[in-house]
N, C-alpha and C positions, 0 to 999 in steps of 0.2 A: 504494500500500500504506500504509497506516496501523499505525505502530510504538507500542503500548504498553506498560507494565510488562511484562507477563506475555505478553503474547501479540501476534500479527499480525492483520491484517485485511485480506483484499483480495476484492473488487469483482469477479464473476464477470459473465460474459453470464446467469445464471440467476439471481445472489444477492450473497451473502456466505460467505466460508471463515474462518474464525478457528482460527490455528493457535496451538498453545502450546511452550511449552518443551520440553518431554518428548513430544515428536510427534504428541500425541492433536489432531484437529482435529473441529471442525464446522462445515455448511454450512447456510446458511438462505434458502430463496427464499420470492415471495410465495403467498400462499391465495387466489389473486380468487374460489376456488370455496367459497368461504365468506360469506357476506354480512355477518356481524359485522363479520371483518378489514378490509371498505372503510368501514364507522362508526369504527372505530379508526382508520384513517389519517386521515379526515376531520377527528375531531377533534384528531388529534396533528398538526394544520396542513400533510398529505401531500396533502391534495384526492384527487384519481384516482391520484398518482402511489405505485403498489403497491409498486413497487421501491426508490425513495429509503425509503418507511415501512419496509421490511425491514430493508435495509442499515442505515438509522440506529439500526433496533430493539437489532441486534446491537452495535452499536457502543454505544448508551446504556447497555447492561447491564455491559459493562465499564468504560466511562469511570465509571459512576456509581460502583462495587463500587470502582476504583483510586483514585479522586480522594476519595470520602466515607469511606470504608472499611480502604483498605491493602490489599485483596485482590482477587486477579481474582472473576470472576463467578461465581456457585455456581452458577449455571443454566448456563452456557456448558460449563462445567469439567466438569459432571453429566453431560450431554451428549455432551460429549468421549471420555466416558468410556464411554461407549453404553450409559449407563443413565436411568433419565427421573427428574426433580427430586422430590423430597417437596414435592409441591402448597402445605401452609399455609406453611413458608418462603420457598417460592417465590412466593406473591403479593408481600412485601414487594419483592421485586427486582423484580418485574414492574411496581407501582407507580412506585415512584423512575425506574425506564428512560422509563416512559411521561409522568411527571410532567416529566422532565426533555426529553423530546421535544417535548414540549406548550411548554416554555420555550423551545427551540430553533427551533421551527420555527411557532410560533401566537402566543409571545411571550405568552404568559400565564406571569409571576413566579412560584415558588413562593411560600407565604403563610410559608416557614417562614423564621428567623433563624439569625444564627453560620454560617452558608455564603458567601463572595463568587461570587452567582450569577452576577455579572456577569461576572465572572472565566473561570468554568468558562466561560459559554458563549461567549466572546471564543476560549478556548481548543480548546475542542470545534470550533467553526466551522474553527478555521486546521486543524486535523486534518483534519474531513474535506471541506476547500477542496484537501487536499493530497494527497488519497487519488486 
């Protein structure tokens, strides 16, 4: 299980659950029945593997939201909430998770400054080395 700010995380036979403080959860497993979703994993350095691309997905959109931010994740939260995101704010979060995936697991830097990427992702790893 992976313990964050705001909320939990564990690691199903199907996905990922993130639960929050106030009971509301959500689950996320992979789409292989989408062909985009395997060019996304690929290039967020997942290769084939659908399921690590999942799990981490959920995982980047919080860690990114609590660690850059102060806040859990607006898209998890939304979610949670069993309602579905307002699309234009939701691309910024869906960038940052995938940018920051891309760091984690392809090891491509972000280009941007005033963050210790190295930090986070020293960080991020021991998490989910630990989940």
């Amino acid at each position: 299980m992976i313990r964050l700010q705001y909320c939990t995380m564990e690691y199903t036979d199907w996905g990922i659950m993130t639960r929050f403080a106030d009971g509301t959860e959500v689950g996320a497993y992979p789409h292989p029945e989408m062909p985009h979703y395997h060019v996304i994993a690929h290039r967020c350095g997942y290769g084939d593997d659908l399921m690590a691309y999942c799990r981490e997905h959920e995982f980047a959109h919080e860690f990114v939201c609590e660690t850059l931010l102060g806040t859990p994740s607006r898209i998890l939260v939304t979610l949670a909430a069993g309602k579905m995101p307002d699309p234009a704010p939701s691309a910024f979060e869906e960038m940052a998770a995938q940018q920051f995936q891309r760091w984690l697991r392809a090891n491509e830097r972000p280009i941007l400054g005033g963050v210790d990427w190295d930090a986070l992702k020293a960080e991020a790893l021991r998490l989910l080395a630990d989940a």
